[in-house]
C-alpha positions in Angstrom: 14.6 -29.1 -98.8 12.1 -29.0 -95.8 15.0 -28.9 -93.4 16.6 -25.8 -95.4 13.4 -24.1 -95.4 13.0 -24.2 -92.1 16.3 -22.6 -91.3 15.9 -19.8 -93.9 12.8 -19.1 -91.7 15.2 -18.8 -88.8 17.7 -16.7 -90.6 19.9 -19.7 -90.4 21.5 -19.9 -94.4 24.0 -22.6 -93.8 22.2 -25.2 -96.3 22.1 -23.0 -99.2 25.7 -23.4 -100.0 25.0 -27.2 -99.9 21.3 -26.4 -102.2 23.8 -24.2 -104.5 26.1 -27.0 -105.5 24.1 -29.8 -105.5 21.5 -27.9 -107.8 24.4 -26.5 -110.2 25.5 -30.1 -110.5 22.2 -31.8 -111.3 21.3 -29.1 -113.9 24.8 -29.7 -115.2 24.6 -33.1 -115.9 21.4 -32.8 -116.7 21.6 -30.5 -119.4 24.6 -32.5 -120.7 22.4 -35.3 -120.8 19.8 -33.8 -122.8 21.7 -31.8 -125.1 23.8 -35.4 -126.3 20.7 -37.4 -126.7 18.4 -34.8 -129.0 22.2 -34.3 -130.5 22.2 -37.9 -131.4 18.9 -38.4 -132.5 19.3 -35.3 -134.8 22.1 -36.7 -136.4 20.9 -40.4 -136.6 17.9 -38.8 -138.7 20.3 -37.6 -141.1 18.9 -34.0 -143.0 15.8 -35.0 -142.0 16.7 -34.4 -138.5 17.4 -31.0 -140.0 13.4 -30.9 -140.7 11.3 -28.6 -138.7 8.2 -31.3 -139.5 10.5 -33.7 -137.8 10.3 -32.2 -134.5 13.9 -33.1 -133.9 15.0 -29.8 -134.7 12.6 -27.4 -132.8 14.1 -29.8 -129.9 17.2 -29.3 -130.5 17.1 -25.3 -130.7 15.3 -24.8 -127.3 17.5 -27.0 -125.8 21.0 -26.3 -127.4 21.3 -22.5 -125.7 20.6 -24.4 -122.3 24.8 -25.5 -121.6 25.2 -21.6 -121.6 22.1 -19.7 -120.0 22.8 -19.6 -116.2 26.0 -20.4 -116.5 28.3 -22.2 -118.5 27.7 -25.8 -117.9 31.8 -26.6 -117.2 31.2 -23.6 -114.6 28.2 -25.4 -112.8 30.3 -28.5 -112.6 33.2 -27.3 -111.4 31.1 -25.1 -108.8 29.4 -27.6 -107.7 33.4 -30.0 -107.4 34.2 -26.8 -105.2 32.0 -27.9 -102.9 32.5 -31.7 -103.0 36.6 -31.1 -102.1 35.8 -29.2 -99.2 
């Protein structure tokens, strides 16, 4: 990141393609990750994971939207692939 900043500084932009896709590819994962677990711990509550006094569900409604704002999550994958089969 230091390295990158740097050259930005230089008008040198040849690390922000490699910034780009790893980035999209950690939040892609990421967000996969996070969504699956609140997901299964929502479900493993049964209704009451349905609860708002559970906590489990205002969790799961700020992170659900997440796989789609900024990009779809299968886009941010396969972006970041793009780059990895250069």
């Amino acid at each position: 990141m230091k390295e990158s900043d740097e050259l930005v500084k230089e008008d040198n932009f040849k690390m922000l393609d490699i910034l780009h896709h790893l980035s999209s590819g950690i939040k892609s994962v990421a967000i996969e990750m996070v969504y699956k677990g609140i997901d299964e711990l929502r479900q493993g509550c049964g209704g009451a994971g349905f609860l708002m006094s559970s906590g489990i569900a205002e969790g799961w409604t700020d992170y659900a939207p997440l796989s789609t704002l900024e990009g779809v999550n299968v886009v941010m994958a396969q972006q970041s692939a793009r780059y990895l089969f250069k």
